[in-house]
C-alpha positions as CSV (number, residue, x, y, z in Angstrom):
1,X,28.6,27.8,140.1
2,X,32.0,27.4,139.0
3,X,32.9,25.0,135.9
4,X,36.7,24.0,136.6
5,X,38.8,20.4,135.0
6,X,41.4,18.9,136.4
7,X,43.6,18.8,133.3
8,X,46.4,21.6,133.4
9,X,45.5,21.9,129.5
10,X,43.9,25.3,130.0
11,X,42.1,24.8,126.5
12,X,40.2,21.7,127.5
13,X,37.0,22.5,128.4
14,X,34.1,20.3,130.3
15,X,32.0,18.0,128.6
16,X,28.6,19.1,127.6
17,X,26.9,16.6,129.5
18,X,28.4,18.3,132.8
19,X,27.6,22.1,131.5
20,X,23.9,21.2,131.2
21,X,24.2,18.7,134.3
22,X,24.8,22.4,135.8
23,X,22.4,24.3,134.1
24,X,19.4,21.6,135.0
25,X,20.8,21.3,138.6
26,X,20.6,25.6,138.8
27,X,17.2,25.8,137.1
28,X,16.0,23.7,140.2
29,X,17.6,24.9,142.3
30,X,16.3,28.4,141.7
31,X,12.7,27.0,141.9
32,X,13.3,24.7,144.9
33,X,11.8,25.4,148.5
34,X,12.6,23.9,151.9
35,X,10.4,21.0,153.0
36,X,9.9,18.7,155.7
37,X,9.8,15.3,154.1
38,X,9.9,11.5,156.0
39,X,13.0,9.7,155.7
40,X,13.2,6.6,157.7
41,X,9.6,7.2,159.8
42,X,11.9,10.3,160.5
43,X,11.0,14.2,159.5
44,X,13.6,16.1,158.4
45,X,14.5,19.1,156.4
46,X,15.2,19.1,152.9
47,X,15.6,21.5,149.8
48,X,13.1,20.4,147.5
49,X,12.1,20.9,143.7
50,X,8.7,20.0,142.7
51,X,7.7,20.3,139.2
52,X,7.6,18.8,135.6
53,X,11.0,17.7,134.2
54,X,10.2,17.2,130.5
55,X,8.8,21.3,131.0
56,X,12.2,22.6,132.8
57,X,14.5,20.8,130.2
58,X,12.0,22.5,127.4
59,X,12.1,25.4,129.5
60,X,16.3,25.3,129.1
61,X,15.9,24.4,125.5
62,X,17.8,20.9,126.1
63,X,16.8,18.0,124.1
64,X,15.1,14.9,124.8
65,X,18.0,12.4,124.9
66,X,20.2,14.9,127.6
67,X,16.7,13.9,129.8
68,X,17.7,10.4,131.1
69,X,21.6,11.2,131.1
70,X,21.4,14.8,133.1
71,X,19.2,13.1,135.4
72,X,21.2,9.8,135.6
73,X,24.1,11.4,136.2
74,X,23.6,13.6,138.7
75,X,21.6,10.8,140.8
76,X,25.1,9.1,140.5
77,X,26.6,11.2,141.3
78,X,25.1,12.0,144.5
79,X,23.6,15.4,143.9
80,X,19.5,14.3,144.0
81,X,17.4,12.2,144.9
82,X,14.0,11.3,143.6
83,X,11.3,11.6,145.9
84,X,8.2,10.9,144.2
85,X,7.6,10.2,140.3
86,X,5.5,12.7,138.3
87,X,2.9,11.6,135.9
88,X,0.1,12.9,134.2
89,X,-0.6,16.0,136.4
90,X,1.6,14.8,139.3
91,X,5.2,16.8,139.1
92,X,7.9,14.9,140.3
93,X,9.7,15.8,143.8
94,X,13.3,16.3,144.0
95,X,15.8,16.1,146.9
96,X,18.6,18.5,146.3
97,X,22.0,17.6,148.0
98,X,25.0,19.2,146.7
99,X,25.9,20.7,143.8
100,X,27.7,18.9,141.1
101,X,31.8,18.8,140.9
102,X,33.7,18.1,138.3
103,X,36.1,15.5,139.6
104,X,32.6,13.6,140.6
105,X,31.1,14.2,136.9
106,X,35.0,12.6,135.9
107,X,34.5,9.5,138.5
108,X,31.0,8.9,137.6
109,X,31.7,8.8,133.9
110,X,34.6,6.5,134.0
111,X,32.8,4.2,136.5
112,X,30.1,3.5,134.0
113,X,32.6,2.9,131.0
114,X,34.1,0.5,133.5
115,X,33.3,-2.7,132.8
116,X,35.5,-5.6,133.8
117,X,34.1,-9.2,134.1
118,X,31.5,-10.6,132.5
119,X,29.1,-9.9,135.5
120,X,30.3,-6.3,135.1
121,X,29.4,-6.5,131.7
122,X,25.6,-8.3,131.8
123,X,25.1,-5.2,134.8
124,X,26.2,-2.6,132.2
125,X,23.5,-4.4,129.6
126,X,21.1,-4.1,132.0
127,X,21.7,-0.2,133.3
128,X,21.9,0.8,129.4
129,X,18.5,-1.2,128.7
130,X,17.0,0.4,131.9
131,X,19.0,4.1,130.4
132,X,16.9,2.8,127.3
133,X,13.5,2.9,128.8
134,X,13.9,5.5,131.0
135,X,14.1,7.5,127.3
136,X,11.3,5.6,126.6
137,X,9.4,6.7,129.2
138,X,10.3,10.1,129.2
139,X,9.3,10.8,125.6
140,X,6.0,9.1,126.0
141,X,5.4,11.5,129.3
142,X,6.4,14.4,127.1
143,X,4.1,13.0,124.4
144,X,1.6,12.8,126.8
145,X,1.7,16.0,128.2
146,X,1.9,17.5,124.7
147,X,-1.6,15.7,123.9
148,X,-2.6,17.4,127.2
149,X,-1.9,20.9,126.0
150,X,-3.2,20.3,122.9
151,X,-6.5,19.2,124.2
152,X,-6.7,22.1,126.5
153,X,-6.0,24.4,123.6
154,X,-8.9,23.2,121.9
């Protein structure tokens, strides 16, 4: 996994958004397997991580807020898919497709500080109030699932 910029300024250096969008993308990669999943009414093959997000961000010691971005971002920019939502005892499932590239990390960011007409702009409000309760949701999981462990311990 190579972190490269475009700029020929070799002092700037990636965002940290993108250096953990690597780090989250690796960690599941490491732990992903091949499956054979539906698509379409069609099987096919796939490489697949199933497991708990809030305990692999823990697990990489990346905080709460980075959850919703990394995750965002890489969606956008075309590196995974979600599968199936975790919950509870559930883990969530995955689709790995490629691994993520600067110059995407780049498009994707200026893409969603786009924001043209007034359509543009109402479409921003909403993706930043769903970015919003994603968080939301996220931090009550990880509440949850710290409750869980708690009551386990007990």
């Amino acid at each position: 996994m190579t972190v490269t910029t475009t700029d020929d300024d070799p002092q700037s250096a990636p965002p940290r958004l993108y250096e953990h969008s690597l780090r989250v993308f690796e960690e599941m990669r490491k732990h992903a397997r091949a499956r054979q999943i539906q698509d379409g009414g069609n099987d096919r093959h796939a490489l697949v991580y199933e497991g708990f997000m809030t305990q692999l961000f823990r697990d990489l010691d990346l905080s709460t807020p980075y959850y919703s971005k990394i995750l965002r971002r890489l969606q956008r920019m075309g590196c995974i898919i979600q599968l199936s939502r975790g919950g509870g005892n559930a883990p969530s499932r995955w689709e790995l497709l490629k691994e993520p590239e600067y110059p995407e990390f780049e498009e994707a960011e200026q893409a969603r500080r786009r924001v043209p007409t007034r359509l543009g702009q109402v479409e921003q409000r909403v993706v930043d109030i769903n970015d919003r309760v994603g968080i939301l949701e996220d931090q009550f999981a990880a509440l949850l699932d710290a409750l869980q462990d708690k009551k386990e311990a007990s």
